[in-house]
C-alpha positions in Angstrom: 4.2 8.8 -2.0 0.3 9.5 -1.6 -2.4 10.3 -3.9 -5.7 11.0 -2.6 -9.0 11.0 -4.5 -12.8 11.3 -4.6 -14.7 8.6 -6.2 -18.2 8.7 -8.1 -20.2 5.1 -7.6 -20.6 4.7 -11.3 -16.9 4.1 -12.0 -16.8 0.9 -10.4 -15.6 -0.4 -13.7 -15.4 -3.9 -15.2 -11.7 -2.8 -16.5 -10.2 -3.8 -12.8 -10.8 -7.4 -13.3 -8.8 -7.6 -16.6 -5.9 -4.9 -14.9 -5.7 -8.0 -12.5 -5.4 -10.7 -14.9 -2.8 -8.9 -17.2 -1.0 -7.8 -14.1 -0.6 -11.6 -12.6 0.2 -12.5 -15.6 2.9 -11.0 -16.7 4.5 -10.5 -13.3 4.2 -14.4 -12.9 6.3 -15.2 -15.8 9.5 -13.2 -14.2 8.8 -14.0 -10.7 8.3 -17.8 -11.2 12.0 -17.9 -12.3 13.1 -17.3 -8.6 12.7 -20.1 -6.0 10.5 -18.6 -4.4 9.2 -14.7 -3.0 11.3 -13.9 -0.9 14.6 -14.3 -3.2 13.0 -11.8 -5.7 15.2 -8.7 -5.6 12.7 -5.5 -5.0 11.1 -8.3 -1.9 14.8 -9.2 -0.8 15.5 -5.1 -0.9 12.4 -4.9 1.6 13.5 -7.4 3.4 17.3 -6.1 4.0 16.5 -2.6 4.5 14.0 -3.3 7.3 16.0 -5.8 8.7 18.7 -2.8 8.5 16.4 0.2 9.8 13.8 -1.2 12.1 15.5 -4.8 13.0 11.8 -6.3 11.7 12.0 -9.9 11.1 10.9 -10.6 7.4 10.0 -14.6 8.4 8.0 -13.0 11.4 6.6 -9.5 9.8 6.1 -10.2 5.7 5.2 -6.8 4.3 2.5 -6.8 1.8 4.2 -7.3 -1.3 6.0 -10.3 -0.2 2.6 -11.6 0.6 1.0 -10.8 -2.5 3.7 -12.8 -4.2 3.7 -15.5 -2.4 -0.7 -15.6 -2.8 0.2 -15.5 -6.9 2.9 -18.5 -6.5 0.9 -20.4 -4.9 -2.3 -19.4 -7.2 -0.6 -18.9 -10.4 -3.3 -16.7 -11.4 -5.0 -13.3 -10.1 -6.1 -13.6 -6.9 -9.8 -13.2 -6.0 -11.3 -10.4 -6.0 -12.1 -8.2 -2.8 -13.1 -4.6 -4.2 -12.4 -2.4 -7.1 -10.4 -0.2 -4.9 -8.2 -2.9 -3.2 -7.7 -5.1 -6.3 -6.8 -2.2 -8.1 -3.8 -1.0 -5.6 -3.1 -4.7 -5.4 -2.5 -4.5 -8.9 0.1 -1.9 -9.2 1.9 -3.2 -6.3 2.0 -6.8 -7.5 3.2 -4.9 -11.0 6.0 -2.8 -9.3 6.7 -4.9 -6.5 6.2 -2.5 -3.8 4.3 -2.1 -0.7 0.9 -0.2 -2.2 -2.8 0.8 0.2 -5.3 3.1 1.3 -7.2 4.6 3.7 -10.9 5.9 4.1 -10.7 9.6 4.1 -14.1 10.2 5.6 -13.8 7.6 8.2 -10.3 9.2 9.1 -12.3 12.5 9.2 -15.0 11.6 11.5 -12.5 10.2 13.8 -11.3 13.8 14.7 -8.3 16.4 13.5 -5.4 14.1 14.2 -3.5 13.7 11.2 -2.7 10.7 9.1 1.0 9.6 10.4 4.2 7.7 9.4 6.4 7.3 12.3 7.9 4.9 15.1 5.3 3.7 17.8 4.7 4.7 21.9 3.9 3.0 24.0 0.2 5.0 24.0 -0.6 3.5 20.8 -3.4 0.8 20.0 -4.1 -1.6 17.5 -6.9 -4.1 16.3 -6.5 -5.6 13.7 -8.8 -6.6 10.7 -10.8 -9.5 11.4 -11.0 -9.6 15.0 -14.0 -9.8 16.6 -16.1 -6.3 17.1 -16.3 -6.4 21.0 -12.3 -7.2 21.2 -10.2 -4.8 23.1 -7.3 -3.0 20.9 -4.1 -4.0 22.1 -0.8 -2.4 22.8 2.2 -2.3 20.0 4.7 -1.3 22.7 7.3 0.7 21.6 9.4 1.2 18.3 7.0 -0.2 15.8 6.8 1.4 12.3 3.4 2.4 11.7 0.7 4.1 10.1 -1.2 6.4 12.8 -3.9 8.8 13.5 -3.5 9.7 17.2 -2.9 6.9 19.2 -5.2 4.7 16.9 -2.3 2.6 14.6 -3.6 1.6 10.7 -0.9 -0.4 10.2 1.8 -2.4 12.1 5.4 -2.9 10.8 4.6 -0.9 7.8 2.7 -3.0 5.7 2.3 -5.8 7.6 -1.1 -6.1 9.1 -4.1 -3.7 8.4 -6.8 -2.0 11.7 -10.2 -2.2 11.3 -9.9 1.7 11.3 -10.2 3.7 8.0 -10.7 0.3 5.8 -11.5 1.1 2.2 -14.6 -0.6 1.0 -16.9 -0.8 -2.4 -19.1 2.4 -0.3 -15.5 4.7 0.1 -15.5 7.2 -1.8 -13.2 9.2 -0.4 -9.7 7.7 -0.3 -6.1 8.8 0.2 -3.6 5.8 -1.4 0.2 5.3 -0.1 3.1 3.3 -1.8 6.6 3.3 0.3 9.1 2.8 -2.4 12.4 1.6 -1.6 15.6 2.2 -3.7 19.0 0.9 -3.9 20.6 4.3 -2.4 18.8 7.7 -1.5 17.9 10.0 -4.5 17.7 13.5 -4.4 14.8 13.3 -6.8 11.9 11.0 -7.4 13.6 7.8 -9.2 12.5 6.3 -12.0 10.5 3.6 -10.1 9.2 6.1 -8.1 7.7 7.5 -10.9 6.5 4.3 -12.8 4.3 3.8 -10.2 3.3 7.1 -9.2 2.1 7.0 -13.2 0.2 4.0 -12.8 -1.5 5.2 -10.2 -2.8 8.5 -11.4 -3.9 7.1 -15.0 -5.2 4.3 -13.7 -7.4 6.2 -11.3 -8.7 8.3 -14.5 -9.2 5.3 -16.8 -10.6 3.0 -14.3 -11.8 5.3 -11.5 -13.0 8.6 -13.8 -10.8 10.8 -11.5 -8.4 13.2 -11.7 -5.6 12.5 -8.9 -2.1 13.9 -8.4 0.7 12.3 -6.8 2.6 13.7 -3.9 6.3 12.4 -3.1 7.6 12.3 0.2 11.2 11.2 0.7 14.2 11.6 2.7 16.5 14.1 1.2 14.3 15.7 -1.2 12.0 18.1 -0.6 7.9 17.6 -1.1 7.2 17.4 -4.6 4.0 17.0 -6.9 4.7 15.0 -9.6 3.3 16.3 -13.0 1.3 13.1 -14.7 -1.1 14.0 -17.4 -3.9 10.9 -17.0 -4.8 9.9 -20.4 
């Protein structure tokens, strides 16, 4: 599922902050009856079906979510801040507990005509990841790697693993395309009804926090391309 969306600088709104809080919240209250992340059923269903599909250790290769969690166990509070944009995807996928992030539009623009890709790595593909050091080389993912791509640039290793330094959404973005790979107990047809729930959050929450008007796209095996109708109110 993607939504993508330009922002306006004046709706950098004070409301994110309180999303957070509410959102940590009440998601601590269920999760803290588990022993610990990990055995939390939508994390253990990411865990299973990558072990499943890609043979991706979950002990070696967390995906977002499960890292998310294990930051508001370990916090038992929201966790601080980075920008409204990030703590606001954070938000709906500590909420849903799914893998949720985005990607700067114009930086993806300026970077050529190669389109924004899902699929399995070559052994062409580079990576450098956030927070290494600017005069670093990017390294080779080898082959067989699910990630985020444009060209032979990779986003994102192992799905939602570990973010580039490409295409990073900052306070400045203001154009933005966000993603959320939801995984369900069996393949649907049609969007299901989590698919939707957070498809919803994110298009309101993008017109009440963000002052935009976004629309969700789903993307799925078995069903074809759909645009979900969500009136933002």
């Amino acid at each position: 599922m993607y939504v993508s969306i330009s922002i306006h600088p004046q709706y950098f709104a004070p409301l994110v902050p309180t999303l957070s809080r509410d959102v940590a919240s009440t998601t601590l209250s269920t999760l803290s009856t588990y022993p610990n992340a990990q055995s939390y059923p939508r994390i253990a269903l990411y865990r299973d079906t990558l072990k499943e599909k890609c043979n991706l250790s979950a002990k070696k290769f967390p995906q977002s979510n499960e890292s998310l969690y294990k930051r508001l166990l370990k916090e038992k509070k929201a966790l601080p801040p980075i920008n409204p944009i990030v703590d606001f995807y954070n938000s709906v996928s500590i909420k849903h507990g799914v893998t949720a992030g985005a990607f700067d539009l114009a930086d993806l623009q300026s970077r050529g005509e190669d389109p924004l890709e899902l699929r399995m790595s070559s052994s062409t593909d580079k990576f450098k990841a956030l927070g290494t050091e600017a005069s670093a080389e990017p390294i080779s993912v080898g082959v067989g790697e699910l990630i985020y791509a444009q060209g032979t640039t990779v986003l994102t290793r192992h799905l939602a693993w570990r973010q580039a330094t490409q295409a990073l959404v900052m306070e400045k973005s203001r154009y933005v395309i966000f993603m959320s790979e939801v995984f369900n107990e069996q393949d649907a047809a049609e969007p299901t009804d989590l698919t939707r729930s957070v498809a919803k959050d994110l298009v309101e929450g993008l017109h009440r926090l963000f002052g935009v008007n976004a629309e969700a796209i789903i993307l799925g095996r078995g069903m074809e391309k759909s645009n979900l109708e969500i009136n933002a109110v």
